[in-house]
TIZA-384890 format. One record per residue (C-alpha): x, y, z; residue in three letters. Coordinates in steps of 0.2 Angstrom, whole numbers, padded with zeros to 4 digits, always signed. Layout:
N
XYZALA;...
//
This chain:
257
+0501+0535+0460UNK;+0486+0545+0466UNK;+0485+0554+0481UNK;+0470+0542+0485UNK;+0478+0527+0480UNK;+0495+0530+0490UNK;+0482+0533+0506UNK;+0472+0515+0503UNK;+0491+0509+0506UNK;+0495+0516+0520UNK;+0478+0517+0529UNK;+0470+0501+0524UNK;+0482+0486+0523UNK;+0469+0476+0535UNK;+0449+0469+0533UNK;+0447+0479+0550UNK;+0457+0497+0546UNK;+0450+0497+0529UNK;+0430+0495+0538UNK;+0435+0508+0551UNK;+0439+0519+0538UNK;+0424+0516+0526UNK;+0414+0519+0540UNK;+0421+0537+0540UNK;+0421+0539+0521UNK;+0403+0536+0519UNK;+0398+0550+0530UNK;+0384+0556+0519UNK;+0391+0575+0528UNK;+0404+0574+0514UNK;+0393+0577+0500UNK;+0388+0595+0508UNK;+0407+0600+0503UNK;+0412+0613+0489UNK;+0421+0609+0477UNK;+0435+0624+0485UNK;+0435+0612+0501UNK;+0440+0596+0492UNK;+0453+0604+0481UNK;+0461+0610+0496UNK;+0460+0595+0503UNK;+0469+0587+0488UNK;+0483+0601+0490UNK;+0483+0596+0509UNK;+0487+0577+0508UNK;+0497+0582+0489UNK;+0510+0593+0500UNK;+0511+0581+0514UNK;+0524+0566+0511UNK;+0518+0555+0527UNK;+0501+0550+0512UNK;+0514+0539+0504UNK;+0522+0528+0518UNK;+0514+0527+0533UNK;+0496+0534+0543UNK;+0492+0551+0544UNK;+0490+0555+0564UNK;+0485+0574+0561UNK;+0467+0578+0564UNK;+0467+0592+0549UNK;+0476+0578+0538UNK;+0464+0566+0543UNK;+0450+0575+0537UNK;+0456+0580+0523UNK;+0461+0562+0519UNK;+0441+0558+0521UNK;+0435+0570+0509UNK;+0446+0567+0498UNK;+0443+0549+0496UNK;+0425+0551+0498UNK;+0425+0566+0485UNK;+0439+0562+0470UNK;+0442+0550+0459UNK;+0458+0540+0459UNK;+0460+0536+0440UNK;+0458+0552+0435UNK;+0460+0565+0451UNK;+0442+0574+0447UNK;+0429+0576+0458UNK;+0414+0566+0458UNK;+0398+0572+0453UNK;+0388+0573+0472UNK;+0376+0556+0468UNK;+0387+0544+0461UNK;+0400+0547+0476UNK;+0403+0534+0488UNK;+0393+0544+0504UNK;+0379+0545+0492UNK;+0378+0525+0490UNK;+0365+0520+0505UNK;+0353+0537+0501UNK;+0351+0535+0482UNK;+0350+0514+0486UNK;+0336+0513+0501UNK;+0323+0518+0488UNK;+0327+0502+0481UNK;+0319+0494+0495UNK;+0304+0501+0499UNK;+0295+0487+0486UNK;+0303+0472+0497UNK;+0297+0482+0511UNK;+0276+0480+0506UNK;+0278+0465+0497UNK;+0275+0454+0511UNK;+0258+0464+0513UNK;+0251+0450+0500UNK;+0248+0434+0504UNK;+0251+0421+0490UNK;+0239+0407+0487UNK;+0251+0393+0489UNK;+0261+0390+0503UNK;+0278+0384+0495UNK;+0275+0397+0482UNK;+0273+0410+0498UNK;+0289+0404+0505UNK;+0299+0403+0490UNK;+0295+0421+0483UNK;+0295+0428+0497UNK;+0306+0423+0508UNK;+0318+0413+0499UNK;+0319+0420+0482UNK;+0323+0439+0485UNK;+0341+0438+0494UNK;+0349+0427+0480UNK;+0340+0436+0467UNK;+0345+0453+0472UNK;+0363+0446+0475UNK;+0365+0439+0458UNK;+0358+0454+0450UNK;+0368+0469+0458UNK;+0386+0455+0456UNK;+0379+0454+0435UNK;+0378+0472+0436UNK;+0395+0478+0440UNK;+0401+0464+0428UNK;+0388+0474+0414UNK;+0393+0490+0419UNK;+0413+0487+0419UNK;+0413+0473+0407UNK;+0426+0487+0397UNK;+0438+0482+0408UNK;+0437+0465+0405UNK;+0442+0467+0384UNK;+0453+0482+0389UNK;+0462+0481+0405UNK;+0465+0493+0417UNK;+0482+0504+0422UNK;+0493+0495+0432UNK;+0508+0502+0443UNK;+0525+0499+0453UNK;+0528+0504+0471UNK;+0532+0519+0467UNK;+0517+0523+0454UNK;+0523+0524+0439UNK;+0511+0515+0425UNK;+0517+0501+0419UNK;+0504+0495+0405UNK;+0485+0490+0403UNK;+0482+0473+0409UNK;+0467+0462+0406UNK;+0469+0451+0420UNK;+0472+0466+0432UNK;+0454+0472+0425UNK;+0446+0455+0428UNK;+0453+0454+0444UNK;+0448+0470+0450UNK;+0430+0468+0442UNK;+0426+0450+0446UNK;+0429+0457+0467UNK;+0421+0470+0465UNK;+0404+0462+0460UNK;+0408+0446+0473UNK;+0407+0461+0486UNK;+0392+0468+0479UNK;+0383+0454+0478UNK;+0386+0449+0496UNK;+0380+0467+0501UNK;+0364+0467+0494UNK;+0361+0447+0495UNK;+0365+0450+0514UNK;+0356+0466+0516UNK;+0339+0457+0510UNK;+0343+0440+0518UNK;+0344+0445+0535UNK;+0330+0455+0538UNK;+0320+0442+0533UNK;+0327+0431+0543UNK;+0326+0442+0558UNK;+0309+0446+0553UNK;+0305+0427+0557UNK;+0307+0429+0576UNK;+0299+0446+0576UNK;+0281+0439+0569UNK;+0286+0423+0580UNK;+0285+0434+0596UNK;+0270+0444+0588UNK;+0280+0460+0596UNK;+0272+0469+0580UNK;+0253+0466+0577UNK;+0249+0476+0562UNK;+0253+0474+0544UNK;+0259+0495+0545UNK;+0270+0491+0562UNK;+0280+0475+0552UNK;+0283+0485+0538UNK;+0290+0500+0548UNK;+0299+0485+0557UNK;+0306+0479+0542UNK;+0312+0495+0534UNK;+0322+0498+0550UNK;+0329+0482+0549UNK;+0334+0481+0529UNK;+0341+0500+0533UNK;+0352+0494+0549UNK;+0361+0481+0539UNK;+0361+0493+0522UNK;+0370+0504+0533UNK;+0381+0491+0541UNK;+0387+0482+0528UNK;+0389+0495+0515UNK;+0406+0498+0525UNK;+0410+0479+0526UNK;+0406+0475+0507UNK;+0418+0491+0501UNK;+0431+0486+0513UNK;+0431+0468+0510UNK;+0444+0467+0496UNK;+0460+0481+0498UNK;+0454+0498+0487UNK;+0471+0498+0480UNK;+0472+0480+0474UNK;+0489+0470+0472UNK;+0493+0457+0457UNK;+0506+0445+0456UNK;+0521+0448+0441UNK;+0520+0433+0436UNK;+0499+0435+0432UNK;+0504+0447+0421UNK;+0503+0446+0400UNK;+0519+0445+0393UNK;+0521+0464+0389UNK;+0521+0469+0405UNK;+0532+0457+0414UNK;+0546+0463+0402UNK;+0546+0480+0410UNK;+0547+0476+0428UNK;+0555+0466+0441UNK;+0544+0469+0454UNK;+0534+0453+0462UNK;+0517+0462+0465UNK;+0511+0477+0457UNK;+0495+0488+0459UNK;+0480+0495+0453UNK;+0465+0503+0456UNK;+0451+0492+0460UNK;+0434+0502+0461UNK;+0418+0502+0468UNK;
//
């Protein structure tokens, strides 16, 4: 098993642990480290046996654990090209926003029509989209399957059902990031015009952008932690092939971002 997956283990068996350390891994610092950093880092947590059973106390290990996770790629132990690395998700995603940010500069003819698009339609919408494009985007897994592993990491087989499992919450934690990250600054927004704290269409759209990058930035931690990064499967979910060559109850696999 990876040195990355054995750490997801041991540091983030909880909701809370595996936000706490999110929090940490997104540190958009990491991306300024050279590629010599975060392969001794990798030699760091590789040599050390306490990555496989229980949390690393060592400030030098601890660090070394964070820029590994935020820098290398389980599946396959490489590093990660600099923009598609997790610390690298809330930049290159804000852009995104900056359209939902001015829209409410135009005022629509209709009132319903108002409410509808522009306060009502964008959270759902934006949900649904990023949840159908994880599905798009991994839907290999989904005909192929990905690895699956005993305690001790040793592959067992390619299973579908492991793939659709890993996939389907995946997108269910994408979709409540954005859907969330659009829904409640609109909301929020309600009671700042309400109290008419911001009287120019420039203040409520510097406002708003604040808002939309607060809770970006809080829940990009939440919506990655919310299911365990090393995912867990029943034996018995299994296709046949696969049960045949274990008798483990619960295996594991990867489950991305």
């Amino acid at each position: 098993m990876d040195a990355n997956l054995r750490l997801w283990r041991a540091e983030g068996p909880s909701f809370w642990q595996r936000l706490l350390l999110w929090a940490d891994v997104l540190d958009p610092l990491h991306l300024l480290k050279s590629a010599d950093e975060i392969r001794k880092a990798r030699l760091l947590l590789e040599s050390s046996e306490k990555t496989q059973s229980e949390p690393i106390q060592n400030h030098q290990t601890k660090q070394a654990l964070l820029l590994s996770l935020a820098s290398v790629h389980p599946d396959t132990g490489r590093i990660i090209p600099v923009f598609f690395r997790p610390p690298a998700f809330l930049p290159v995603t804000l852009p995104l926003a900056f359209p939902f940010v001015f829209m409410d500069r135009y005022t629509l003819k209709s009132p319903i029509t108002h409410l509808i698009v522009k306060k009502l339609l964008p959270a759902p919408l934006f949900g649904l989209m990023s949840a159908f494009t994880v599905v798009a985007v991994r839907s290999p897994e989904f005909e192929n399957g990905i690895e699956v592993m005993d305690r001790s990491g040793k592959v067992l087989g390619v299973s579908q059902k492991a793939g659709e499992k890993a996939v389907k919450e995946t997108a269910l934690s994408r979709g409540i990031l954005f859907g969330t990250t659009f829904f409640l600054p609109a909301a929020l927004m309600y009671f700042v015009e309400r109290a008419n704290t911001a009287r120019t269409p420039r203040a409520l759209a510097s406002v708003r952008m604040l808002l939309i990058m607060a809770v970006l930035a809080g829940m990009l931690p939440a919506s990655f932690g919310m299911f365990p990064q090393c995912g867990e499967i029943k034996r018995e979910e299994l296709e046949a092939e696969i049960l045949s060559s274990t008798e483990e109850t619960v295996l594991f696999y990867n489950r991305g971002i």
